[in-house]
C-alpha positions, 0 to 999 in steps of 0.5 A: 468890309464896314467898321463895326461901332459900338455905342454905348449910352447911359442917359443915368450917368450922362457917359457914352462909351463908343468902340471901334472895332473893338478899340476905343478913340484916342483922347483928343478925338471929338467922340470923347469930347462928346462921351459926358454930353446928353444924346439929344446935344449931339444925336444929328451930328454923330454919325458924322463924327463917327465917319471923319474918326474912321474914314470908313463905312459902318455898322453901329451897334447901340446899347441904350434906351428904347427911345434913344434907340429910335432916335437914333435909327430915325438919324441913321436912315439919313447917313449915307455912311452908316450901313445898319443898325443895331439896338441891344437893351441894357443888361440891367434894364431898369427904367427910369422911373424905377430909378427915380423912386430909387433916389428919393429913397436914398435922399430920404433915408440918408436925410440928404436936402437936395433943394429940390430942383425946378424943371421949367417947360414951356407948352405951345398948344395950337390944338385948344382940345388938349390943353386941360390935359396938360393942366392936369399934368403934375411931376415932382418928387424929392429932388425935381419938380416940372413948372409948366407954362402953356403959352401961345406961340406969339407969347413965347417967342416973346418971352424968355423960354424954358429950358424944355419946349414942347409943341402940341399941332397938326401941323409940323409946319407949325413950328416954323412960327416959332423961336427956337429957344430951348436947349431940347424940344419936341413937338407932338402931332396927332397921328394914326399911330405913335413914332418919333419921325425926325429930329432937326435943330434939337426938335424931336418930331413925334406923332402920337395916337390921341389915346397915347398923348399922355405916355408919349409926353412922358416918355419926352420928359424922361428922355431930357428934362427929367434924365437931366434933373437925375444925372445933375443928383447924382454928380451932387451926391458923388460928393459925399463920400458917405454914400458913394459906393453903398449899393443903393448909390451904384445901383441908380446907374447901373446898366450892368451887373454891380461887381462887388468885392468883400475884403477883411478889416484886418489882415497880419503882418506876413499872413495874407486874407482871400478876397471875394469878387462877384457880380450883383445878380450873378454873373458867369464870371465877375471881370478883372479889378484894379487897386490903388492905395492911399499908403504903398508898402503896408498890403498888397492885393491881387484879385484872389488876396490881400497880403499884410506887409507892414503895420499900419491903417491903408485906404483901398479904392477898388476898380474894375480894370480899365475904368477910372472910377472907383466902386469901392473904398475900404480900409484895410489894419494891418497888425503885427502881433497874433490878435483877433483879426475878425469878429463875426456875430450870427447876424447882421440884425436883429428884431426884438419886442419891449422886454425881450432878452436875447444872448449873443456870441461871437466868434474870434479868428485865429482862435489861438489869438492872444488877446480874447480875453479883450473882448467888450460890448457896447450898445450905442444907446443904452436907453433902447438895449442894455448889454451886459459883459457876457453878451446879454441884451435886454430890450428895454422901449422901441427904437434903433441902435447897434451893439458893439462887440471890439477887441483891440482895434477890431470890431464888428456890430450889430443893427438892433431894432426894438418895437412894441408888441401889438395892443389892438386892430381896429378895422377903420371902414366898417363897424364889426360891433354890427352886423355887415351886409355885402352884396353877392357880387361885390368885395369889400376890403377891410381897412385893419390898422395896428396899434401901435403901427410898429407893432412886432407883431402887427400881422394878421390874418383873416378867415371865414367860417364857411369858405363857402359863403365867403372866401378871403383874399387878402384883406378882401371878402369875396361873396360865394353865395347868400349866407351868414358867416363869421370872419375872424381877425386875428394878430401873427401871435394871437395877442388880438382876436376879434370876429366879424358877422357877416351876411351876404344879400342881393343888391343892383350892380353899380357902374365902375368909375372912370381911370383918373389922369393920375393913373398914369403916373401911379408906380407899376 
């Protein structure tokens, strides 16, 4: 009976994991000296290792990308070894583009100058018919942008080449005119339908349909260069400790559900805190975890629990059992008489108007502590929220900021947003001091623009008078039949009001515009 190999790749983090019947290769094999490479390095060799590891025929089991996948698939038909093949897709499967935008949320909230890295590609177009299309090609974000080069062959075999190569021909015979210089290339041949074909020497031969040209050099760039650019931010960003175990980090490799764990801030001398552990989306049963300290002898934690045994301020890193990477890091005061041990407000934030009052509480555990009456609050910028002793804030002019509430070492706070309340919407595509004519098959869709834009109650809604005549959808009017109405406009809190005349005629229909290039590329 073959071996059954388990591979799992995940192009976001750079790491493939691949079992044996179950059993992980020892550390000096030459699978984990491959485990943190890109596929396409050793994609034609793997198999091959595979079989010198077991000596043995196998079925391999592929957890991964679609397009990994069927590289792969393509590579396994030419292993003699390797009996069958099988893809699984991730349990968290969100695409690489997803992941993208993710990132450049990140850098961008947490203010972080990633110098934006240069992806050079080189095009050798042999088929003059697609070189506008690839003029039209633009990537860049946050953190990457592609810097193409369309170049003959004789230029680039002349010059020195990208790191990425793509070959546009007819003929896969073509490429023999080339030098191979890029570390990763693909070359493209028009064909009845789209497939990856083979790969030889790091080329990745793909015929594609005319009308998929565009997706299948996309899906080129995000199988290497692009992954490439996103793995080399995260290894920068896990140096900053700062935003390393946030959610928002984790989530740009996950291929599985996030195992979460909530510990106390403080935990008694001889009393012990129970411990929450679940996955992020749930999942039938979280996995088993490990904990290392910065300092022995002051807690102790088990799966259920966390115990105080002497006073003192410990860091706890967080693993799952059997990985070498921490998800968490807390720390953990460990106290030795009956003070608070938790503070806990009603909310984690709060949104409020300009001269708004709102009171907070807070509650205290052990309720018996000795030290309430320790109890103080703090707003970290009281030019934007003013709080008083008892707990009442006053929202004072826009903008961000927390309130405090401490007692003796422990604390807990809250995230306060203050904005204005709204002064007017103007609807910027039409004047509604006049009259608006629509024809009967055509919407229109009302520009409405808040002032200020961070209104707290910028929402509005829109309504007709006769549904009849025309209906609302959203911000767009939706002729029903010849008629005159009137469209009211008005804020969430009924601040601003203001009516719109409307009359639908008849007009000749207008021809549709054609899908731009960019289309493409557009967030789904």
């Amino acid at each position: 009976m073959s071996s059954i190999v388990e591979m799992y790749c995940n192009p976001y983090s750079c790491s493939t994991q691949i079992l044996i019947n179950g059993k992980a290769p020892a550390d000096y094999s030459p699978l984990i000296q491959y485990a943190n490479e890109p596929l396409y390095k050793w994609c034609e060799e793997i198999f091959d290792l595979i079989y010198n590891e077991i000596n043995d025929s196998f079925s391999l089991i592929f957890v991964g990308r679609k397009f990994d996948a069927d590289i792969l698939r393509i590579v396994s038909q030419q292993s003699e070894n390797c009996r069958s093949f099988y893809h699984k897709e991730f349990v968290i499967n969100t695409p690489l583009q997803k992941r993208m935008v993710l990132l450049n949320d990140l850098v961008k909230k947490n203010e972080i100058d990633l110098h934006r890295i240069r992806i050079g590609v080189d095009f050798v177009i042999f088929d003059n018919m697609l070189i506008g299309n690839v003029n039209e090609l633009e990537i860049k974000n946050s953190y990457c942008y592609v810097d193409k080069r369309i170049l003959s062959a004789a230029e680039y075999n002349d010059t020195r080449a990208s790191d990425y190569l793509f070959v546009i021909c007819d003929d896969f015979q073509l490429v023999e005119r080339i030098t191979m210089k890029a570390k990763c290339g693909f070359v493209l041949r028009p064909a009845s339908k789209t497939n990856i074909v083979s790969c030889e020497n790091g080329l990745f031969f793909v015929e594609f349909e005319p009308n998929d040209f565009f997706e299948i050099v996309f899906e080129c760039l995000l199988f290497a260069p692009l992954c490439d650019a996103f793995v080399h931010c995260i290894e920068l960003l896990n140096g900053n400790e700062a935003i390393v175990y946030s959610d928002e980090f984790r989530v740009l490799t996950a291929i599985k559900p996030l195992v979460m764990v909530e510990l106390p801030e403080t935990v008694e001398i001889g009393r012990s805190a129970p411990l929450k552990v679940y996955t992020k989306p749930e999942t039938a049963e979280p996995p088993e975890i490990t904990f290392e300290y910065d300092k022995s002898g002051i807690v102790n934690c088990t799966n259920q629990r966390i115990e105080g045994i002497r006073e003192g301020i410990v860091n706890i890193l967080v693993f799952e059992k059997g990985s070498h990477k921490a998800f968490s890091c807390q720390q953990i005061l460990v106290i030795k008489r009956n003070r608070i041990t938790r503070l806990l407000l009603p909310d984690n934030e709060i949104l409020l108007g300009e001269n708004d009052i709102h009171s907070l509480s807070v509650e205290y555990f052990p309720e018996n502590a000795d030290n309430a009456n320790a109890i103080e609050w703090l707003s970290t910028d009281s030019s934007i929220v003013r709080i008083e002793k008892n707990g009442k804030l006053t929202a004072l002019k826009s903008g961000h900021c927390q309130v405090i509430c401490s007692a003796e070492g422990v604390s807990t706070r809250i995230n306060i947003e203050v904005k204005p309340y709204l002064v007017d919407l103007k609807v910027e595509n039409i004047d509604i001091s006049e009259p608006v004519a629509i024809p009967l098959w055509q919407d229109l869709t009302l520009s409405v623009i808040a002032e200020p834009s961070n209104a707290i109650d910028r929402e509005f809604d829109l309504s007709s008078s006769d549904i009849m005549v025309v209906n609302i959808i959203g911000t767009t009017l939706r002729p029903v039949s010849i008629g005159d109405v009137v469209v009211t406009l008005t804020n969430s809190t009924g601040r601003v009001k203001k009516s719109i005349r409307v009359t639908v005629t008849k007009k000749e229909i207008s021809k549709g515009s054609k899908k731009s290039f960019l289309d493409f590329f557009k967030k789904k």
